[in-house]
N, C-alpha and C positions, 0 to 999 in steps of 0.2 A: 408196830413193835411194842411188846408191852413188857416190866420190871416184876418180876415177882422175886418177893423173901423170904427166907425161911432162915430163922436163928438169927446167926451175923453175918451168914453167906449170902450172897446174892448172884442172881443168875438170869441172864437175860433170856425171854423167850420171843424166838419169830414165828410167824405162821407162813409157808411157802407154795405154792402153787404145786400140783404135781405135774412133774414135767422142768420146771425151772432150778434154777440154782441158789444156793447160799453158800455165801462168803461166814467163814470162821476166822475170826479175829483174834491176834494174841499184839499188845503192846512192845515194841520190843524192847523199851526203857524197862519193862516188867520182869525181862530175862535178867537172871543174874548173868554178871560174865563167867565165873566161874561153875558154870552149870556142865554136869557132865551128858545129859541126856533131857530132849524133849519131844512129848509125844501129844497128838493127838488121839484122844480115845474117841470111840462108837460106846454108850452107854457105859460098861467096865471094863471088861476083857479086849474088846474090840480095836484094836490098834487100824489106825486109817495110815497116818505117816509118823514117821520118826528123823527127827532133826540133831543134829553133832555138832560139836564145837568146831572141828573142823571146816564146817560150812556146806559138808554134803548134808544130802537129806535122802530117804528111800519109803517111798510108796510100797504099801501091802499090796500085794499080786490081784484081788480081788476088785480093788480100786484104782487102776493100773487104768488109764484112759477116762477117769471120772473128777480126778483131782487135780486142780490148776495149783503150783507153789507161785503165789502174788511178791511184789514187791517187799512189800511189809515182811520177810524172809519167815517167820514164823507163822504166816496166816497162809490160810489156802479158802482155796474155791472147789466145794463138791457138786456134781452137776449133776441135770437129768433126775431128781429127785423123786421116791415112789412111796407108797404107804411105808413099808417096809423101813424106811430111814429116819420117820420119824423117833425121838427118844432123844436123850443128852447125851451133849458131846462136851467134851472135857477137855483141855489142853495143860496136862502134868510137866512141871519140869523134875529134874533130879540133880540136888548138891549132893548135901550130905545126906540127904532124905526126902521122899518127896513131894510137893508143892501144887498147889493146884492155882493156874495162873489167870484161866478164863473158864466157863461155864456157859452151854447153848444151850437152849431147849428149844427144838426145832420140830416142828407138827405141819407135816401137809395133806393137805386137802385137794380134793377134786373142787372142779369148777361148778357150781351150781347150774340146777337143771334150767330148764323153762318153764314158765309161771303162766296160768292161764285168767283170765279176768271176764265175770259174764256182769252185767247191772239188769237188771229189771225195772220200769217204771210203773207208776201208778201217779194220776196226776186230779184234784181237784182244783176249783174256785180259787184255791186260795194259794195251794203249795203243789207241788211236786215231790212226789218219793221215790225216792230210788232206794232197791238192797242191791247190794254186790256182792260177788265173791272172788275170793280168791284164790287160788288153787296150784300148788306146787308140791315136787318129791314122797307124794300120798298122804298130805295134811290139807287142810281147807280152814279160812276163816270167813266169815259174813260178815258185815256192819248194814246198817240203813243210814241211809243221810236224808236230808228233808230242806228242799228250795226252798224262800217264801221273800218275796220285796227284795229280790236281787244279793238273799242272803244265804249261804248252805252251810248248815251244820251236821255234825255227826252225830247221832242220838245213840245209836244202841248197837251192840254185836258184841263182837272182837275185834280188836286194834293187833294183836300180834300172836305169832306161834313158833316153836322151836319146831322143825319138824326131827325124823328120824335119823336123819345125817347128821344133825345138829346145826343144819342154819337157821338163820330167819326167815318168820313169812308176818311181812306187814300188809296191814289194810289201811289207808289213810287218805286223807285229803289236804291239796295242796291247792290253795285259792277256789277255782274254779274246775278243781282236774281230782279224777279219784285215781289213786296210784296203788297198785298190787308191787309189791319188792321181795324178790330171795335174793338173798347173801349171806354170806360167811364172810371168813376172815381175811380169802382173797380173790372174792368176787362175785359179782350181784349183774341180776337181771331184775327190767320192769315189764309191765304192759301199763299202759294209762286209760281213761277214759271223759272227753273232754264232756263235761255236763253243760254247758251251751247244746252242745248239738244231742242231747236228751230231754232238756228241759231249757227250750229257746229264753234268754230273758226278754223281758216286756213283751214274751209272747198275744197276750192282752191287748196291750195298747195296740199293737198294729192292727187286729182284728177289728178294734173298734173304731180305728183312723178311717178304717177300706169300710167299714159300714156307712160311716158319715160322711163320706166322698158320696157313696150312693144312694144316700137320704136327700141331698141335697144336687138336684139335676140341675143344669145351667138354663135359665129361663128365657126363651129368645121375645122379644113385643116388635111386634110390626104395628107403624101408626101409619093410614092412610092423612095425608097432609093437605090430599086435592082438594077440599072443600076448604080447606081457609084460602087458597088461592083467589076461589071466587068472591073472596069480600073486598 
């Protein structure tokens, strides 16, 4: 959830899952008691529900099975959320004129797609190279990373991209592991890939342990003994 300002209003905005719900919030210490009328709006015009002094309340025909009235008597629950409903939503009271008592800004999104992750090696003497890429929603980034003494850095590429949905696409490294991530603002996918099993550490040393096992053969001596016998 994040706060954003403009002027001396302030208005909260969520980001929601498509397919799930948000809860719209009005205080009700916030209501005057002498209020003659309070409503929920959809952007301006847009009337969702309307609340009376009396205590009844009456849903718009078009939101008629979408809207839960919560405890909180002036807050409600709009469900099932789709491109379409993103926009502000407003909750107006009416005394003598009218009042603006809560402020949403609500934006959903689809779930991010799948993300695909290839490395390539290249290994000398000394270090290990690997490029990767990373590949999701029709954007791609590279980086190289480079092993050496049990140590891996990132040297060169791209580290991140907005793609055309507007999420993210990271390219990164986490200890020992290179990590591809898409996500947005309500939900993220990875693939990983563990660089041990690209680039063995002390690959080296074993090699050279299993040489010198077989440099050196076990030497068996047989001493005939029988002639000191006869002395």
């Amino acid at each position: 959830m994040y706060l954003y300002f403009t002027g001396i209003d302030a208005f909260t905005s969520v980001f929601v899952r498509k397919g799930d719900d948000v809860f719209l919030n009005v205080s009700e210490a916030a209501v005057p008691k002498d209020y003659h009328l309070l409503l929920w709006k959809f952007v301006t015009d847009d009337v969702l529900v309307s609340f009376f002094p009396s205590g009844k309340s009456s849903v718009r025909g078009v939101y008629v099975g979408r809207i839960d009235l919560l405890e909180n008597k002036y807050s409600i629950k709009l469900k099932n959320l789709q491109k379409s409903d993103s926009g502000l939503y407003t909750a107006i009271v009416t005394v003598t004129s009218e009042e603006v008592l809560a402020e949403q800004k609500v934006t959903v999104q689809d779930p991010v797609g799948p993300v695909d992750l290839t490395v390539s090696v290249s290994s000398d003497s000394s270090s290990c190279n690997l490029t990767a890429t990373c590949t999701a929603d029709g954007a791609d980034i590279s980086s190289t990373f480079r092993c050496a003494a049990k140590t891996c850095l990132q040297e060169g590429g791209e580290g991140s991209k907005v793609t055309k949905s507007g999420a993210s696409l990271h390219l990164f490294l986490s200890r020992s592991t290179i990590v591809c991530n898409h996500s947005n603002q309500v939900s993220w996918t990875e693939k990983t890939t563990e660089i041990d099993h690209l680039c063995p550490k002390n690959a080296g040393k074993f090699e050279i342990h299993k040489i010198i096992r077989k440099s050196f053969p076990i030497l068996c001596i047989s001493l005939d003994l029988s002639s000191y016998n006869k002395v």
